[in-house]
C-alpha positions as CSV (number, residue, x, y, z in Angstrom):
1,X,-5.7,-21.8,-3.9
2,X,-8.8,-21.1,-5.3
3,X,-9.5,-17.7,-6.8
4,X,-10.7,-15.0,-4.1
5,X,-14.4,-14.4,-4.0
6,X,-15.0,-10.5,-4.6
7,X,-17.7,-8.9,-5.4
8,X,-18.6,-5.3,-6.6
9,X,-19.1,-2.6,-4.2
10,X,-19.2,1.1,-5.3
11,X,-16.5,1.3,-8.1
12,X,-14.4,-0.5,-6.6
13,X,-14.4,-4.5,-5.7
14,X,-14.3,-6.3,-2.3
15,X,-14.0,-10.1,-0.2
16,X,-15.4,-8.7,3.0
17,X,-15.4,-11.3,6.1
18,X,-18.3,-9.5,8.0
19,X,-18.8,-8.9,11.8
20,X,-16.7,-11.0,13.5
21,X,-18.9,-13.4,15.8
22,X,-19.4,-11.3,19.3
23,X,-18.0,-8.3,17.9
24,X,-20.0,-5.9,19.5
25,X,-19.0,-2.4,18.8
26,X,-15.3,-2.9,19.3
27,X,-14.4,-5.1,16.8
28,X,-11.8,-3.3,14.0
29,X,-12.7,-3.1,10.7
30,X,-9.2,-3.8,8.9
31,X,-9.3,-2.7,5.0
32,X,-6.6,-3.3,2.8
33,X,-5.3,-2.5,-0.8
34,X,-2.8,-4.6,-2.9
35,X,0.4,-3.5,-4.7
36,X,1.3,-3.6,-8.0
37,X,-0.1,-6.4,-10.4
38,X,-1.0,-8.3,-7.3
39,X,-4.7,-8.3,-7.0
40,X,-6.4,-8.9,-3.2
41,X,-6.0,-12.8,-3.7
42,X,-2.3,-12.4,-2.0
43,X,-4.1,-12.0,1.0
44,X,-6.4,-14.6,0.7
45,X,-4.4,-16.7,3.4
46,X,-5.3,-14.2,6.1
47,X,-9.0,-14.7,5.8
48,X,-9.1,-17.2,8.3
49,X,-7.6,-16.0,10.6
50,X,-10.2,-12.8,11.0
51,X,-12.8,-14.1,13.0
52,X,-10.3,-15.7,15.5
53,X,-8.8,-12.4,16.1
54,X,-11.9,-10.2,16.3
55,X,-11.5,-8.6,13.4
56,X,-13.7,-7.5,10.3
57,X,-11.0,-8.0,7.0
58,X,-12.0,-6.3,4.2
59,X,-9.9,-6.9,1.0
60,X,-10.3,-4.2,-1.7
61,X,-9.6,-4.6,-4.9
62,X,-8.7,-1.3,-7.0
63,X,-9.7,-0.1,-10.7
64,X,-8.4,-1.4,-13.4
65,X,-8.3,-5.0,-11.2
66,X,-10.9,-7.5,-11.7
67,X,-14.5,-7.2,-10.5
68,X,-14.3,-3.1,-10.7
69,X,-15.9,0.0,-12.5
70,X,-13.6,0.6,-15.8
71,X,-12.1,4.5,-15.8
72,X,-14.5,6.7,-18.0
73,X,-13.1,8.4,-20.7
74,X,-12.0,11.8,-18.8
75,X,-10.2,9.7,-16.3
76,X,-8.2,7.3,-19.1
77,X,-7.4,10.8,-21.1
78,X,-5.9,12.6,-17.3
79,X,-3.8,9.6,-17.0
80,X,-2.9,9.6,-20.9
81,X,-1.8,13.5,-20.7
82,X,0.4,12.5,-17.8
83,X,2.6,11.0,-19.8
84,X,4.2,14.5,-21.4
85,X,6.5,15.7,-20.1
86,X,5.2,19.7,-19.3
87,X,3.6,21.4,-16.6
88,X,0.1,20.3,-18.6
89,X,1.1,16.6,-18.3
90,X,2.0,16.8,-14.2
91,X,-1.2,18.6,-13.8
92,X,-3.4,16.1,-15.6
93,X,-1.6,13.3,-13.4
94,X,-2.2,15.2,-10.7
95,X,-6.1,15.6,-11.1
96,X,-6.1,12.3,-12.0
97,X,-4.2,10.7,-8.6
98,X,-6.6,13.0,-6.5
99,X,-9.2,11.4,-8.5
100,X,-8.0,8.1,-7.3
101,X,-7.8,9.6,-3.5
102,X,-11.3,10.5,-3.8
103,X,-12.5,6.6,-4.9
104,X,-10.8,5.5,-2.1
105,X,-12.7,8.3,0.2
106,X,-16.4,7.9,-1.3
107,X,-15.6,3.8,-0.8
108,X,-15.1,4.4,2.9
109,X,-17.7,6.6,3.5
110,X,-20.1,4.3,1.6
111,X,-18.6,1.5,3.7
112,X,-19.2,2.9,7.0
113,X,-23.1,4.0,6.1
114,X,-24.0,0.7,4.4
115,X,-22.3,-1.8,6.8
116,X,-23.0,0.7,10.0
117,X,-19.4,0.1,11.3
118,X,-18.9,1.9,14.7
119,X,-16.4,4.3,15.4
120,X,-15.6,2.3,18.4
121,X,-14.2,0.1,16.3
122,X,-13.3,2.3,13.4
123,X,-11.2,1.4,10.6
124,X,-7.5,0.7,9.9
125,X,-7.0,1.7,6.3
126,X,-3.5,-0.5,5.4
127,X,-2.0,-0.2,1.5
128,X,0.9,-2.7,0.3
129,X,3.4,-1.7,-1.4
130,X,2.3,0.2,-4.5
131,X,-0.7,0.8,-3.1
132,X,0.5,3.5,-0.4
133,X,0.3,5.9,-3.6
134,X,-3.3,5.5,-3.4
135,X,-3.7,6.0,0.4
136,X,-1.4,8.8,0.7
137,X,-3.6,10.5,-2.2
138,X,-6.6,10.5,0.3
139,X,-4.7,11.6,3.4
140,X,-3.2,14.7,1.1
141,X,-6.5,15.5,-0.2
142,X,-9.5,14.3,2.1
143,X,-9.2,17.6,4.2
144,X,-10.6,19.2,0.7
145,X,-13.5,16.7,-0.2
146,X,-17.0,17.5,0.5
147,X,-18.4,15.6,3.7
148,X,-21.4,14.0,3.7
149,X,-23.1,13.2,6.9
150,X,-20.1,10.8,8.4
151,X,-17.1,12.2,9.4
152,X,-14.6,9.7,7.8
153,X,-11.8,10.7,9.9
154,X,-13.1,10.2,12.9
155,X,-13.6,6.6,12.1
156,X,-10.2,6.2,10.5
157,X,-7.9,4.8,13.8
158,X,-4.8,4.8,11.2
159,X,-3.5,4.7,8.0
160,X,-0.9,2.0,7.5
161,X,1.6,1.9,5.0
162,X,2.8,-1.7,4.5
163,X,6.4,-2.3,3.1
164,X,6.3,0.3,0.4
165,X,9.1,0.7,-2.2
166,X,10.5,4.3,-2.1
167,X,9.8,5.4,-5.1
168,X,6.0,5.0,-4.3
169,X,6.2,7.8,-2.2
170,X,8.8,9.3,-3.9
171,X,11.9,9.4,-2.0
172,X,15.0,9.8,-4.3
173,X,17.0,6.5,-5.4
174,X,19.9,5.2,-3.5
175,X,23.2,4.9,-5.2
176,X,23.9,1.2,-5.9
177,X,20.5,0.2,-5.3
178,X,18.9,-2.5,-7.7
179,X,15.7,-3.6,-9.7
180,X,15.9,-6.4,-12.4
181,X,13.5,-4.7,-14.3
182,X,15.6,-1.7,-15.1
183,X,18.6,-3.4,-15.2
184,X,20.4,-2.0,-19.0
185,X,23.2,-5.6,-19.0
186,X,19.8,-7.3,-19.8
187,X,16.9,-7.8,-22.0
188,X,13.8,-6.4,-20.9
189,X,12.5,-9.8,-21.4
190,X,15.2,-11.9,-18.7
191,X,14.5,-8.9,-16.4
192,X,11.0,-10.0,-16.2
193,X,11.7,-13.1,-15.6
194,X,13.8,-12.3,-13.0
195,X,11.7,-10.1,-10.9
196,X,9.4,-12.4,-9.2
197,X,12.2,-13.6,-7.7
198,X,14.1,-10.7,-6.9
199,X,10.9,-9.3,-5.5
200,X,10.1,-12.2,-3.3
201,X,13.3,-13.0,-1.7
202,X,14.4,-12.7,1.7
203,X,17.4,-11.0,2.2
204,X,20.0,-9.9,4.8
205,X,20.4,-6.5,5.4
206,X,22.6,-4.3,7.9
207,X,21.2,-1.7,10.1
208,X,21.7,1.6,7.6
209,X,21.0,2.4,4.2
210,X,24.6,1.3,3.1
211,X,24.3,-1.9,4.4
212,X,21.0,-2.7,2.2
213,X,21.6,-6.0,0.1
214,X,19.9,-5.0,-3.7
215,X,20.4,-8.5,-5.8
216,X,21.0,-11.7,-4.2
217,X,18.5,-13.1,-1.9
218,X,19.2,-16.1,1.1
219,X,19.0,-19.7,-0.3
220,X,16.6,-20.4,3.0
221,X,13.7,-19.1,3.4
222,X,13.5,-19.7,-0.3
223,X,11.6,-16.4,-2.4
224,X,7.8,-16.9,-2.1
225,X,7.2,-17.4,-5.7
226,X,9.3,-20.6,-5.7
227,X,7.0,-21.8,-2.7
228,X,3.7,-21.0,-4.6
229,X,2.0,-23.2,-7.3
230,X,0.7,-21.8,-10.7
231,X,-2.8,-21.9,-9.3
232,X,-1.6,-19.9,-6.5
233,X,0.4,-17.1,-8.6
234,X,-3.1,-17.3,-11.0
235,X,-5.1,-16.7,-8.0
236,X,-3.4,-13.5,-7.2
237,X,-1.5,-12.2,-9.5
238,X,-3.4,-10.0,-12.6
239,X,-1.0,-7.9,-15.0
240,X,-2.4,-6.2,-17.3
241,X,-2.1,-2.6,-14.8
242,X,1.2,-3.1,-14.7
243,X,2.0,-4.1,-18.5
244,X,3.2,-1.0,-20.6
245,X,0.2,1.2,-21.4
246,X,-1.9,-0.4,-17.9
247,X,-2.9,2.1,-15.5
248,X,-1.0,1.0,-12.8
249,X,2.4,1.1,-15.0
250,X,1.3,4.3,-16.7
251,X,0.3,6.2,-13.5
252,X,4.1,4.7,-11.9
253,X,6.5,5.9,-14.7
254,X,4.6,9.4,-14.9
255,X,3.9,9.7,-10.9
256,X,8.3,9.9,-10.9
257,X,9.1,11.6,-14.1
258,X,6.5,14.5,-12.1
259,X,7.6,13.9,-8.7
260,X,4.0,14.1,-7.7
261,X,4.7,10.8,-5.2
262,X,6.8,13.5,-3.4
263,X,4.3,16.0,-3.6
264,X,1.5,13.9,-2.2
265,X,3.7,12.6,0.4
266,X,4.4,15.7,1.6
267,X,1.2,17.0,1.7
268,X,-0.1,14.2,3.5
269,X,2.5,14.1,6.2
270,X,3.1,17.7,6.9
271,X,-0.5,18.7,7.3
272,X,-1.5,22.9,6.8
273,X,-0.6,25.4,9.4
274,X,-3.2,27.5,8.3
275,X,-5.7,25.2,7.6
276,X,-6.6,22.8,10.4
277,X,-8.4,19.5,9.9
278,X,-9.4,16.4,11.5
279,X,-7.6,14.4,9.1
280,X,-4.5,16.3,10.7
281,X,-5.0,13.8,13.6
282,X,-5.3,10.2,11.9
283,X,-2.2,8.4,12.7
284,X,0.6,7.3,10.0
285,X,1.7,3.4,10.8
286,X,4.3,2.1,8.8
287,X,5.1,-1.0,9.3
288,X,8.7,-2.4,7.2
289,X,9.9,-5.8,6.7
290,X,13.3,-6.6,7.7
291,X,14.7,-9.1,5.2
292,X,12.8,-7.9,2.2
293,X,13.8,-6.5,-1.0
294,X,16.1,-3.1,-0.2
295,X,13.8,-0.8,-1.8
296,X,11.0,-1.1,1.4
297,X,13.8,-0.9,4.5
298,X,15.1,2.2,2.4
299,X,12.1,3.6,2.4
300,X,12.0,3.2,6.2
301,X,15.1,5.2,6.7
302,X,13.8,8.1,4.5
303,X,10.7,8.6,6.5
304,X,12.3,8.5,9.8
305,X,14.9,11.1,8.6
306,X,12.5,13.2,7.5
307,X,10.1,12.8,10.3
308,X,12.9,14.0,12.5
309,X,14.6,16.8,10.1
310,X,11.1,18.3,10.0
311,X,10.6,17.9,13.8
312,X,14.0,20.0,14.3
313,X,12.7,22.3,12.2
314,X,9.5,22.8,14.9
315,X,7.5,22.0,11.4
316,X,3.6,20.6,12.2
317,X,3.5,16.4,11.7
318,X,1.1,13.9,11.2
319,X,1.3,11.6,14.6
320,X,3.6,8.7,13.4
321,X,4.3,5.4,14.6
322,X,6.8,2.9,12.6
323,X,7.2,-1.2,13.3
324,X,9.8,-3.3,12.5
325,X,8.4,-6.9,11.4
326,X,11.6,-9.1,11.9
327,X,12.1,-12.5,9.3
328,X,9.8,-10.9,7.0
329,X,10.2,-10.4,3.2
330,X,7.4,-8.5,0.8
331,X,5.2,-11.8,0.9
332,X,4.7,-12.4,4.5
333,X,1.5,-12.5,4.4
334,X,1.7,-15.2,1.9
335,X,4.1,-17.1,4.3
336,X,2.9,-16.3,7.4
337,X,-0.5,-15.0,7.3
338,X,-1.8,-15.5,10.6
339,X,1.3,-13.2,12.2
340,X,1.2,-10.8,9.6
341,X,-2.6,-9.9,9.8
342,X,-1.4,-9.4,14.2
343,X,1.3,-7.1,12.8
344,X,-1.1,-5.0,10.7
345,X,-3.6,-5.2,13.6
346,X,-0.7,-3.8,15.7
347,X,0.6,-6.4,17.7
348,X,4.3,-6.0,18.2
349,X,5.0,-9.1,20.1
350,X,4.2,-10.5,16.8
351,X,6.2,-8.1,15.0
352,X,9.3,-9.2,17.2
353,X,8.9,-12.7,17.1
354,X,11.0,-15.0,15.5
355,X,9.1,-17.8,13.0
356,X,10.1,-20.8,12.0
């Protein structure tokens, strides 16, 4: 495919497909952040789709990716002292992934003035993958930025978390799960080249967390990658954030050794007691594919636990709401683009269906 169209807004970069044609004041505005090393070209297929379904897609592409304000100095040395290991390293990290919260907030904001979207329509603020990391930073720590003369939250119909990993929001790792890339019976190199793979199969998994399938994905559908040409992986995929010493990779390793994933997530999904705010409102969707790689349906079982355990508990939680998208691995969108931009948009026939 050829390489996504973005261009810069803010300090952040964006392929926006505009009002939808009769959109009126209803149409959604559906704005989405990519995953790890996977720039907003992996969505690319869904674009024309948007103006058959009504809706206003707006592909964001974060810092560090191309098209997008470089971190100043203060911001590359918080992410730097991250990496030690002390109190002084989890706190720099920490200022650091609020920092990234607060891009994400100001982008919003600025989107809403500058493009007059109504809150009729309002926004559904979706995050692949690694990106929930970035989205959960803003719904931990928007309550605490300064507002400006729009209300963000009331504009903000969700906040979707799309087939994250669990160590993205850090839930703890499951015994006999599996990851190429930190596999120790081989070279760093061969887990690698492994991963896309791994990453990109479908797989067959039971209906609990023991019955998760960690290596071997199904012969048929075949792994995305092995369906996608070199200009297609070229058009999406950029590494250098998640190369050793890239932000991405840098803020990842040092986000778990911290267990500030786990601290954000909790903050953002058990909001105050004592201090109410409109954010407390915005609904969590999280929306898990069924035959992708274990680490997402794992993830799935976590947050349901939790979300019931703290219910139990009479503890205060943000409105939730959790689909299952069946047939679908981490790259659905890449596969089936038109169903997967109904799923985030909250269709759950689609969700259900079966594809060929």
């Amino acid at each position: 495919m050829p390489d996504l169209n973005v261009v810069k807004y803010g300090l952040l970069a964006v392929h926006d497909t505009g009002t939808p044609n009769g959109g009126g004041e209803y149409y959604p505005t559906l704005i989405m952040l990519h995953g790890y090393a996977w720039h907003s070209g992996i969505f690319s297929r869904m674009i024309p789709f948007a103006a058959k379904h009504g809706v206003r897609l707006v592909l964001v592409n974060r810092r560090g990716y191309p098209h997008t304000s470089p971190f100043n100095e203060e911001e590359i040395s918080l992410l730097n002292a991250g990496t030690l290991a002390t109190a002084e390293g989890a706190d720099s990290l920490r200022k650091y992934l609020v920092g990234r919260g607060k891009d994400l907030y100001d982008f919003i904001e600025e989107f809403i003035a500058t493009e007059k979207i109504s809150q009729k329509g309002g926004i559904i603020l979706a995050a692949w993958s690694f990106g929930v990391v970035f989205t959960t930073s803003l719904l931990a720590n928007a309550p605490s930025f300064p507002q400006g003369d729009i209300n963000v939250a009331s504009y903000t119909r969700c906040v979707l978390n799309y087939d994250p990993p669990y160590h993205a929001l850090g839930y703890p790792y499951l015994e006999g799960g599996y990851n190429p890339l930190v596999d120790q019976t081989i070279t760093p190199e061969e887990g690698a080249r492994r991963f896309p793979r791994w990453v990109s199969g479908y797989y067959r998994h039971g209906e609990s967390p023991a019955e998760l399938e960690p290596r071997t994905p199904l012969s048929e559908p075949q792994p995305t990658i092995e369906t996608m040409a070199l200009e297609d992986i070229q058009s999406a995929l950029y590494p250098g954030p998640g190369n050793p010493g890239g932000s991405d990779a840098t803020l990842m390793n040092a986000g778990i050794q911290h267990g500030l994933f786990k601290e954000s997530r909790l903050k953002a999904y058990f909001p105050s007691e004592t201090s109410p705010s409109a954010w407390d409102e915005v609904k969590l969707r999280h929306v898990w594919c069924d035959q992708t790689v274990w680490e997402a349906p794992y993830t799935k079982y976590c947050l349901e636990a939790e979300f019931e355990d703290a219910k139990k508990a009479g503890r205060k939680t943000r409105p939730l709401e959790i689909t299952r998208m069946r047939q679908a691995n981490h790259f659905i969108h890449w596969d089936q683009p038109e169903r997967s931009l109904l799923v985030l948009l909250g269709d759950g026939n689609a969700a259900q269906a079966v594809y060929k």
